[in-house]
C-alpha positions in Angstrom: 79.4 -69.5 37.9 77.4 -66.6 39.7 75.2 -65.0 37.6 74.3 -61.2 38.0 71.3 -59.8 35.9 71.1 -55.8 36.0 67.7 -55.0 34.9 67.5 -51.3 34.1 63.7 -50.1 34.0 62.7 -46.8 32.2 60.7 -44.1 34.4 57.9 -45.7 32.1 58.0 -48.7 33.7 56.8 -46.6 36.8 54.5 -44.2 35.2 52.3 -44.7 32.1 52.9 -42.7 28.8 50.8 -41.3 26.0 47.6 -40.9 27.9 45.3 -38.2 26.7 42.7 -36.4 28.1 39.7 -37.3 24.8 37.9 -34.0 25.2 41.2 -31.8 24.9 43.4 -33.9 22.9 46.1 -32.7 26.6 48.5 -35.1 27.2 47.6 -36.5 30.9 50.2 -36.2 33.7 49.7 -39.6 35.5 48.7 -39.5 39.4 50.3 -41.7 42.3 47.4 -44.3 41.7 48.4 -44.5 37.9 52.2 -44.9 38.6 51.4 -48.0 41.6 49.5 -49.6 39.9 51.8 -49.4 36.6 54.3 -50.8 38.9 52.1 -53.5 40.1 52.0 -54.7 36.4 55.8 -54.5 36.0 56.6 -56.1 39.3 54.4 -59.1 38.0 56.7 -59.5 35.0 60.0 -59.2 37.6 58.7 -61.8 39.8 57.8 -63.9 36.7 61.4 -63.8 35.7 62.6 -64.5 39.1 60.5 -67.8 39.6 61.8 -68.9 36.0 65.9 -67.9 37.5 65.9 -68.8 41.1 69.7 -69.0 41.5 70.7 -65.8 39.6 71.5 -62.1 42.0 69.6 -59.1 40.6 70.0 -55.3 40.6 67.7 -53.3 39.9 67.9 -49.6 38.4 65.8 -47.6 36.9 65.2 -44.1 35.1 63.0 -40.9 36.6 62.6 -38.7 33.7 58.7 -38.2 34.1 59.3 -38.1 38.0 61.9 -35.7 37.6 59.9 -33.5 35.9 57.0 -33.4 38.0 59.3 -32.7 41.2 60.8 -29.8 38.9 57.1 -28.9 38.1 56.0 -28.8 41.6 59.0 -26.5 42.6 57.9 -24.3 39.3 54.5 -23.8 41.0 55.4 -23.2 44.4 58.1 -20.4 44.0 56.4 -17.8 45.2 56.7 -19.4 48.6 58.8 -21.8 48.7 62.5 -22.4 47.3 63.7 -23.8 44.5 65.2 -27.4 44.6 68.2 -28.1 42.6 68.4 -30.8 39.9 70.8 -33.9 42.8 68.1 -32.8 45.4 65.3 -33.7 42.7 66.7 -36.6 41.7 67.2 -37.8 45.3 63.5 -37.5 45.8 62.9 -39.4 42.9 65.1 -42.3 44.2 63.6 -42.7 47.3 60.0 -42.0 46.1 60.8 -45.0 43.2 62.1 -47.1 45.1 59.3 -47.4 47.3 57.1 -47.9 44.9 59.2 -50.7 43.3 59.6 -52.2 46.7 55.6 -53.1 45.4 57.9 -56.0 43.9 58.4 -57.5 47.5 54.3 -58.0 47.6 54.4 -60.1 44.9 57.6 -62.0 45.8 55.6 -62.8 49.2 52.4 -64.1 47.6 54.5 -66.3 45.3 56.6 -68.1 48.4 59.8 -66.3 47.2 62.0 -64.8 49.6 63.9 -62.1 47.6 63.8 -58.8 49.2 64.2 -55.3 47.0 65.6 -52.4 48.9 66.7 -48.8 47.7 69.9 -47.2 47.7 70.7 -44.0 47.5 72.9 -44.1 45.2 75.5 -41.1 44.1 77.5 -41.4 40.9 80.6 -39.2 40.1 80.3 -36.7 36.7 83.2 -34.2 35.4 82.2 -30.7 36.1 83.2 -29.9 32.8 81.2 -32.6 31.0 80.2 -30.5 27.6 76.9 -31.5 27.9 76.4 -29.0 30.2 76.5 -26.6 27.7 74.6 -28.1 25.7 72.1 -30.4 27.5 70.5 -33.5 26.0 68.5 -35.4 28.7 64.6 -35.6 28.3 62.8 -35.0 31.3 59.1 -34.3 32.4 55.7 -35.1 30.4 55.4 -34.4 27.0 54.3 -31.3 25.7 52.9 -30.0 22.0 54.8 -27.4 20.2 52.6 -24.4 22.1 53.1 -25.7 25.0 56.9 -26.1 24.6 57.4 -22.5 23.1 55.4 -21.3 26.1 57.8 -23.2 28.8 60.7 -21.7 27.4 59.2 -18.1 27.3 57.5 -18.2 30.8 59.9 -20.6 32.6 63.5 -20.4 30.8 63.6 -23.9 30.0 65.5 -25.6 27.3 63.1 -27.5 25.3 63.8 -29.9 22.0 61.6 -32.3 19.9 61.5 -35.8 21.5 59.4 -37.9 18.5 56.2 -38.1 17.1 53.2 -39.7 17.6 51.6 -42.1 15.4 49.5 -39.8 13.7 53.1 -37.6 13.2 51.8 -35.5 15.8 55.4 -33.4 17.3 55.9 -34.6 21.2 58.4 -32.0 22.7 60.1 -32.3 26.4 62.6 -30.0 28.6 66.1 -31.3 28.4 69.1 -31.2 31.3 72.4 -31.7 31.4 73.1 -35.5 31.2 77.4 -35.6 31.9 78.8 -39.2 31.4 79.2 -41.1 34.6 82.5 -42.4 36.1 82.3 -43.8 39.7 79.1 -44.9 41.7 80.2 -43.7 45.4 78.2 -46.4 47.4 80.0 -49.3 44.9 80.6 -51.2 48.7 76.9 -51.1 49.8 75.8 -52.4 46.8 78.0 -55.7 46.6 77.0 -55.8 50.2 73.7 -56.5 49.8 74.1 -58.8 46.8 76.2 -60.9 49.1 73.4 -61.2 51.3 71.1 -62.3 48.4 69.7 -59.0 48.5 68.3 -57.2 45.6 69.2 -53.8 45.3 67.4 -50.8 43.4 70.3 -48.5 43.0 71.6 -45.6 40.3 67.8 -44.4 40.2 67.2 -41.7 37.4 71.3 -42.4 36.8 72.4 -41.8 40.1 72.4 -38.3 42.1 75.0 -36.5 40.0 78.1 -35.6 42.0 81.7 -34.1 41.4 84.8 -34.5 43.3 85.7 -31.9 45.5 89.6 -30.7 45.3 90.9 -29.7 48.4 92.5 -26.5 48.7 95.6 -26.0 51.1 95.9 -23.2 53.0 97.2 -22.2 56.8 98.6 -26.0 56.8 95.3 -27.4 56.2 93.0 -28.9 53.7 90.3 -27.1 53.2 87.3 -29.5 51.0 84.7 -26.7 49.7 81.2 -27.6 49.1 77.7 -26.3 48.0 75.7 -24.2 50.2 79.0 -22.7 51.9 79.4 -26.3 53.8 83.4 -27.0 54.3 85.6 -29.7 55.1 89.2 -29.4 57.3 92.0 -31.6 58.1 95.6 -31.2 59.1 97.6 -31.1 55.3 100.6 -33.7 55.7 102.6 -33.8 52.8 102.5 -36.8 50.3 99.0 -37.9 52.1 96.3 -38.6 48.9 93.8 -36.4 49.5 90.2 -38.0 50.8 87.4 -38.8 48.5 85.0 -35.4 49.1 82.0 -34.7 46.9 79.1 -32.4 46.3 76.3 -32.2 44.1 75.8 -30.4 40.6 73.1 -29.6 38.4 72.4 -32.7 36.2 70.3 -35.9 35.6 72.8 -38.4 34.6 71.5 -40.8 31.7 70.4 -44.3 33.9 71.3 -46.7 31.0 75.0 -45.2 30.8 75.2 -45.3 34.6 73.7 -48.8 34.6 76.7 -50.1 32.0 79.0 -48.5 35.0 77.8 -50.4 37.6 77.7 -53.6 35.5 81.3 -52.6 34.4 82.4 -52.3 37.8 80.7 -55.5 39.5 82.6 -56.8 37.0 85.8 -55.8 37.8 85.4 -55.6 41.4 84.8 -59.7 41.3 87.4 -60.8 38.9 89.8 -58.7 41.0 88.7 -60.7 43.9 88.9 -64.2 41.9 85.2 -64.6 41.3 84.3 -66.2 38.6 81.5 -63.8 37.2 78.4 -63.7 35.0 76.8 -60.2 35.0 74.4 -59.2 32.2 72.4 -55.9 31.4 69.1 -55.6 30.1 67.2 -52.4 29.2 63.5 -52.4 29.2 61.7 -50.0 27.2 58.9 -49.6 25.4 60.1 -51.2 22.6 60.8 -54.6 21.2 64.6 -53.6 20.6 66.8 -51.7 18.9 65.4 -51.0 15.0 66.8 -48.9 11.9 64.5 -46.8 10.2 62.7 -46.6 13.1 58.9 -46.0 12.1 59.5 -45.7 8.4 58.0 -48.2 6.0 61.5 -49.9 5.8 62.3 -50.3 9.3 64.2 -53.2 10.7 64.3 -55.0 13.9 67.8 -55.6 14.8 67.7 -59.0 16.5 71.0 -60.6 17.3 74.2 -58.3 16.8 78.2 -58.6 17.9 79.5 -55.5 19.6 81.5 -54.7 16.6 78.4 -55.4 14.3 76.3 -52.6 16.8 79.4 -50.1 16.8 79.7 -49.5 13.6 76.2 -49.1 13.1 75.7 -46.4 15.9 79.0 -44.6 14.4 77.4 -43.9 11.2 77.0 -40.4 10.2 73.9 -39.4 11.1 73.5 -42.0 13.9 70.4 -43.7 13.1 69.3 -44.4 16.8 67.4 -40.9 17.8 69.4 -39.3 20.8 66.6 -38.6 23.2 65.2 -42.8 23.0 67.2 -45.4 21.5 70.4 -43.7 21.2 71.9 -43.7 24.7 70.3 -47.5 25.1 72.8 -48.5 22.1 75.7 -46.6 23.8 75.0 -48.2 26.7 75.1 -51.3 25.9 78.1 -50.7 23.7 80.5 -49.4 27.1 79.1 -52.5 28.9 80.4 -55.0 26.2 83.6 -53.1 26.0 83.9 -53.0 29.9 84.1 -56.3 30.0 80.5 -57.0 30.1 79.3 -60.8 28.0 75.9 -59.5 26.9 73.1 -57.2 26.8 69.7 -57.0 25.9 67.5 -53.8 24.7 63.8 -55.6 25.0 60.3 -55.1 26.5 59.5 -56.1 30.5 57.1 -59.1 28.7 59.4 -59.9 26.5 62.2 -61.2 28.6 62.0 -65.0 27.7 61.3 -64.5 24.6 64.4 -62.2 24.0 66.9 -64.7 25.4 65.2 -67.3 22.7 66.2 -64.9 20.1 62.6 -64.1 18.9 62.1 -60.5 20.4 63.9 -57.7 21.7 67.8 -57.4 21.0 70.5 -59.1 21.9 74.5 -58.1 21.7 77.2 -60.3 22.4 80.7 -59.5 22.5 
């Protein structure tokens, strides 16, 4: 049987977190030569798991929400003279800027004798336009900030800030939040299974994809007419009972990469069994912690080891949900459309932790 592992890396796999400058108490923004060399260390971890599983395909995505931020950031500072960039733009940026840097993975592959290869994608994925998160948006994004420094973003820059957690000395660590819509359809599907087939690994659905929305044609003059952002339009001849193409343009959004990584394993799923392949594919989220817990840093909290799907629903359905909504949260829901979509298992576990997480002794594991 061919065995597919999705590994789906935060943005802190990229870029450090919870650095402070010691004379200010400041949270420190990490440079370029911070995020490679972060990388470095992950891509040591990767290649470890791909010496231990030589005959497994990967695919590799990953999350941008402190890359994001400091592309938004950037824009911020330069608007006097330059324009601003919308949200698709800035998380195509962050795809191809990410993936480079975990192309650092193909260094260590080479020094080991193994002759993977990691390329990026970019990758769109398809949102409803009238997704309600747009209204109200949830997705963290950008460095943390105290609560000054938060009431001062919104005031000076408009932006919609919320509490993320707090530190371990309770400290309150705020961050701007976007609209995250739920994902639906991953536009370059083909390219993806096209390079698995070559043994390739991919990087795709960076920071959740580059968010999109179909574009409806209209009809008019006996033509369709496919309307897109930045006064851009598509024609054809309009022949009746002819499906209209598959158009799309951007929207304002950062699309949550765990949710969009569930899609893809969803539809590598079904893509193969409707082909007659007989198919493996597993998801694993790395984070920065070892798995899912309740009670999360109270003096009762428990690690939640080994779960069914039906065990992990009904715990995430409680009222309140007890996985916070800006961390664990989307992980759990994650992994809980994967199962239901046909996925056989998933993992919510640390980068170091792998092997020990398919032993049963760290991280989670869910299992249909």
């Amino acid at each position: 049987m061919k065995r597919i592992r999705i590994f789906a890396f935060g943005g802190n796999e990229v870029s450090p977190v919870g650095m402070k400058d010691v004379s200010t108490g400041k949270s420190i923004n990490p440079d370029i030569a911070m995020q490679w060399q972060r990388t470095a260390e992950t891509s040591k971890l990767v290649a470890d798991i791909f010496e231990k599983y030589p005959d497994d395909s990967y695919v590799m995505t990953h999350g941008n929400g402190p890359q994001v931020g400091n592309v938004l950031m950037r824009a911020e500072l330069c608007r006097e003279v330059l324009p601003p960039l919308p949200l698709d733009v800035c998380v195509a940026d962050t795809q191809g800027a990410m993936a480079y840097m975990i192309g650092e993975l193909n260094n260590e592959l080479n020094i080991r004798g193994l002759d993977n290869i990691v390329t990026g994608i970019v990758t769109q994925v398809v949102v409803d336009k009238d997704d309600p998160d747009f209204k109200n948006p949830s997705k963290y994004i950008g460095p943390s900030y105290s609560r000054e420094e938060a009431d001062s973003r919104t005031r000076e820059n408009g932006w919609a800030m919320k509490l993320y957690k707090k530190d371990e000395k309770g400290a309150e660590i705020w961050r701007r939040v976007v609209p995250s819509p739920v994902p639906s359809d991953i536009v370059e599907i083909d390219a993806i299974e096209a390079l698995l087939a070559r043994g390739i690994v991919p990087v795709t659905v960076g920071g959740g994809g580059i968010p999109v929305r179909e574009v409806a044609p209209e009809i008019k003059a006996g033509k369709e007419i496919y309307c897109c952002n930045y006064g851009v339009n598509f024609s054809r001849k309009h022949e009746s009972g002819k499906k209209p193409l598959k158009m799309y343009t951007g929207v304002e959004a950062v699309i949550d990469k765990d949710l969009a990584s569930a899609l893809l394993g969803n539809m590598l799923l079904k893509r193969a069994k409707a082909r007659g392949e007989d198919v493996e594919v597993s998801l694993t989220i790395f984070t920065g912690e070892d798995g899912a817990k309740l009670n999360y840093q109270q003096p009762d909290q428990v690690n939640l080891r080994k779960l069914t799907l039906n065990e992990l629903e009904e715990i995430y359905n409680r009222k309140p949900c007890p996985f916070p909504a800006g961390s664990m949260g989307p992980k759990v829901k994650a992994v809980i459309e994967f199962l239901k979509g046909g996925g056989q298992v998933a993992y919510i576990t640390k980068t170091e932790l792998f092997d020990e997480t398919l032993k049963g002794k760290a991280g989670t594991t869910v299992v249909r």
